[in-house]
Backbone bond lengths (Angstrom), bond angles and torsions (degrees), N, CA, C in turn:
res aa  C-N    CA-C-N  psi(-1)  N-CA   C-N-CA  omega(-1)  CA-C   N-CA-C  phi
1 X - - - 1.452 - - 1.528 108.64 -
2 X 1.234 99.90 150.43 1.519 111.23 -165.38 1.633 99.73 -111.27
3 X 1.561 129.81 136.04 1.573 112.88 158.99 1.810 128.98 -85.23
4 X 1.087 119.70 131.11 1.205 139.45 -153.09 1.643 92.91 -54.22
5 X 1.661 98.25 -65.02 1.563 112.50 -159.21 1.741 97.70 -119.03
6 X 1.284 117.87 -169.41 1.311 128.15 163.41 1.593 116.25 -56.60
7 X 1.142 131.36 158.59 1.587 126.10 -179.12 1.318 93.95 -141.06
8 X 1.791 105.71 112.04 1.402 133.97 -171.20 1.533 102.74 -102.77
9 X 1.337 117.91 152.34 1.303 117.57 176.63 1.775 105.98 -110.24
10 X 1.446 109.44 -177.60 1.812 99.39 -176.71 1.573 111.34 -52.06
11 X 1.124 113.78 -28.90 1.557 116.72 -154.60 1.523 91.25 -86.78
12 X 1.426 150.32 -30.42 1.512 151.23 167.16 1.835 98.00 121.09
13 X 1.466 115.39 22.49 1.534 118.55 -171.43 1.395 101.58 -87.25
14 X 1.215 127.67 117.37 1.417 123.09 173.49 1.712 135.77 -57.49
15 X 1.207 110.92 86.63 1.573 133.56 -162.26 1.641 96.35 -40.58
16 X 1.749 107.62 -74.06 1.304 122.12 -176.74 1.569 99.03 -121.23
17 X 1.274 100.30 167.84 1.505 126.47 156.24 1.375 133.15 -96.30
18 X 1.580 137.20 132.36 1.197 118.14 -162.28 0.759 108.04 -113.98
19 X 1.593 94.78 157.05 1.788 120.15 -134.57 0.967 100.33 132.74
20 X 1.589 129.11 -59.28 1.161 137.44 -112.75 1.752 100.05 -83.26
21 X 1.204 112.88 140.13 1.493 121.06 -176.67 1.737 107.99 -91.07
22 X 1.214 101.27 121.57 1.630 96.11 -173.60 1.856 112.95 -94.72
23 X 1.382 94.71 149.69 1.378 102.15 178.83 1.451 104.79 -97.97
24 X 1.807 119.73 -177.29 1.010 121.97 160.17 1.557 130.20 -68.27
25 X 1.671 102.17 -26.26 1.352 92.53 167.58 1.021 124.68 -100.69
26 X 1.722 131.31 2.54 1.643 123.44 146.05 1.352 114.22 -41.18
27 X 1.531 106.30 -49.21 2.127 125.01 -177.58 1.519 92.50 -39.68
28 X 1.176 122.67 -47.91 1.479 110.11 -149.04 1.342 115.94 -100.25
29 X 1.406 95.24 -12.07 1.753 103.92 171.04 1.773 120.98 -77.25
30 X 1.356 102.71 -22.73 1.526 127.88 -169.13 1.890 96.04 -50.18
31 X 1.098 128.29 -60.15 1.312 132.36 -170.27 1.755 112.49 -49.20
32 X 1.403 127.40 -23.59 1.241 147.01 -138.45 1.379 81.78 -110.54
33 X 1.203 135.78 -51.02 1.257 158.08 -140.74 1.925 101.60 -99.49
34 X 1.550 123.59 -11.30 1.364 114.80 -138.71 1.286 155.00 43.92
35 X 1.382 109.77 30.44 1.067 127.80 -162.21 1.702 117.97 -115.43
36 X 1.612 119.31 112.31 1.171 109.85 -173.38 1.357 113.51 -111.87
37 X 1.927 111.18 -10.79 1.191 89.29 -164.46 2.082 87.55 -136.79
38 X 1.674 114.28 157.78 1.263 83.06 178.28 2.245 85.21 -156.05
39 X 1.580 79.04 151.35 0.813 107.02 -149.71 2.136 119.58 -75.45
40 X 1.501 125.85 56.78 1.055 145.04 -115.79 2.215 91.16 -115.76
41 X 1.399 89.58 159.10 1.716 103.10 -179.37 1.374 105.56 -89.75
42 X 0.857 82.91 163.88 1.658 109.00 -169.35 2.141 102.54 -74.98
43 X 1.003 118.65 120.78 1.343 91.19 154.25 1.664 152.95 -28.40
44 X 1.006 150.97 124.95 1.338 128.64 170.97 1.338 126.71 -79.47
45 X 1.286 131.99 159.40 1.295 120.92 -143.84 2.001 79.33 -118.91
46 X 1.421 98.01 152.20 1.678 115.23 168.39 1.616 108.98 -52.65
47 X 1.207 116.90 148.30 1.509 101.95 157.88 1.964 119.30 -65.50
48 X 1.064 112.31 -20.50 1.191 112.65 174.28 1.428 117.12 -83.26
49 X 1.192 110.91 -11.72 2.101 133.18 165.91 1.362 103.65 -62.09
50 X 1.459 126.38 -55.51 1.132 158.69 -173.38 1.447 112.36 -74.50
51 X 1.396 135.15 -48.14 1.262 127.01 154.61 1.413 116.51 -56.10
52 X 1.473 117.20 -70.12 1.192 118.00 175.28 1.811 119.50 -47.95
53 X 1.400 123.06 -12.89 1.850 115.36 162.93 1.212 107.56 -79.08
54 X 1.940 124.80 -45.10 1.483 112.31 179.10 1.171 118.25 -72.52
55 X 1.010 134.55 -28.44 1.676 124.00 163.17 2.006 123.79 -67.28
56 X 1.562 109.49 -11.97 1.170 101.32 170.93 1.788 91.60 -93.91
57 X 1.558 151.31 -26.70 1.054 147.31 -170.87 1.944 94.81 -72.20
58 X 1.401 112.09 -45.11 1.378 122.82 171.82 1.266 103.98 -38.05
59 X 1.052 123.00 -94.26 1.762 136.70 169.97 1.627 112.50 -14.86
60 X 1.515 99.63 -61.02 1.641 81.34 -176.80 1.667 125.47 -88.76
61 X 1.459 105.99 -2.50 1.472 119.64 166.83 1.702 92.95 -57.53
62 X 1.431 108.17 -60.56 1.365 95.74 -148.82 1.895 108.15 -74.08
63 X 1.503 109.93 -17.63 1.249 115.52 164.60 1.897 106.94 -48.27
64 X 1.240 115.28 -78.98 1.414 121.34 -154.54 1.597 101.12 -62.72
65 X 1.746 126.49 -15.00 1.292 89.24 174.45 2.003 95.52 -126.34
66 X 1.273 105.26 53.18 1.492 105.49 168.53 1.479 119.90 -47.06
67 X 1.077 113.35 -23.30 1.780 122.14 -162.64 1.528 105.10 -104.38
68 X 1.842 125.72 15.98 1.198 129.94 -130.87 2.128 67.27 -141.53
69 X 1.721 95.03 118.58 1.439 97.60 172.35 1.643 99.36 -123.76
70 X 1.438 113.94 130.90 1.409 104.06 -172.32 1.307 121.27 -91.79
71 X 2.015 110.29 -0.22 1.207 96.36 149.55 1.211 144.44 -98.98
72 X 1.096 120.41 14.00 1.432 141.05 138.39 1.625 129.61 -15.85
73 X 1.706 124.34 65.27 1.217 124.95 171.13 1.417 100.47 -9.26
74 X 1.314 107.89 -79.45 1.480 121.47 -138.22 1.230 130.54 -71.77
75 X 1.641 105.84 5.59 1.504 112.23 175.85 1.393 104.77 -131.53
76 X 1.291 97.02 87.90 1.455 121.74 -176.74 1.597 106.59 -64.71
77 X 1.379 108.42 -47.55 1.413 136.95 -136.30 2.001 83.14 -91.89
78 X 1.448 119.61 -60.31 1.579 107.18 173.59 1.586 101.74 -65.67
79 X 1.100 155.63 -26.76 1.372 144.63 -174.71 1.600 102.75 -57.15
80 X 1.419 110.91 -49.57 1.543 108.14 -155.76 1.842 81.04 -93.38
81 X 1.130 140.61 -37.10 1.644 109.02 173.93 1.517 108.71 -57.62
82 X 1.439 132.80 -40.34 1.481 116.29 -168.68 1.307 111.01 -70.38
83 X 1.112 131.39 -26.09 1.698 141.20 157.52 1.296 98.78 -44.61
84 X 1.219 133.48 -83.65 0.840 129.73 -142.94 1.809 104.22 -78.26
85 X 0.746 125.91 -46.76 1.667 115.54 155.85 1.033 133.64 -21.32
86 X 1.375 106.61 -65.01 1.700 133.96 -178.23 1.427 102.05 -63.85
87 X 1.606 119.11 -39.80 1.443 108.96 177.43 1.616 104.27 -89.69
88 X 0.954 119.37 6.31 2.096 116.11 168.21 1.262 111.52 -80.72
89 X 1.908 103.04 -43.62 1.442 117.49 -154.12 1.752 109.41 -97.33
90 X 1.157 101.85 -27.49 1.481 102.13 -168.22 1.869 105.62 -121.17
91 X 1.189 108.20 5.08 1.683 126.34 174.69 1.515 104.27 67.87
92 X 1.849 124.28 -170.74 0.518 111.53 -174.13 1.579 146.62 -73.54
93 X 1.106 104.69 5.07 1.831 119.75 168.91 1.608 114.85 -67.90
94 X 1.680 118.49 -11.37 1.095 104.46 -171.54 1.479 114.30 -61.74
């Protein structure tokens, strides 16, 4: 585990630095310190983690707007929601 931000103690003394990669015996010192909860990154995902989420976001984009024809003048109004989805859900390559 990685720390998100800085790790301050009650007094505002800087415990760790963030970044900082924690061990088991930082873990166990934390209680001594008042500290129950701390504030840590997210894993990173594989590139193959990452293929395999945009193709399940793929799938259900194309599920919810199956009935969604984009040459269709007249539905201006679903054109610019599937844009705008597709560019929330699938970033900017959609």
């Amino acid at each position: 585990m990685t720390l998100s931000d800085v790790l301050l103690d009650a007094h505002g003394q800087v415990l760790l630095p963030q970044g900082a990669v924690l061990t088991e015996n930082m873990l166990s010192l934390m209680p001594r310190h008042g500290i129950d909860m701390l504030p840590i990154t997210a894993p990173g995902m594989s590139p193959e983690e990452q293929a395999r989420q945009q193709e399940a976001h793929r799938a259900r984009l194309d599920y919810l707007f199956r009935k969604y024809d984009p040459d269709l003048p007249d539905d201006a109004a679903t054109s610019i929601l599937h844009s705008y989805v597709s560019s929330y859900r699938l970033g900017a390559q959609a």
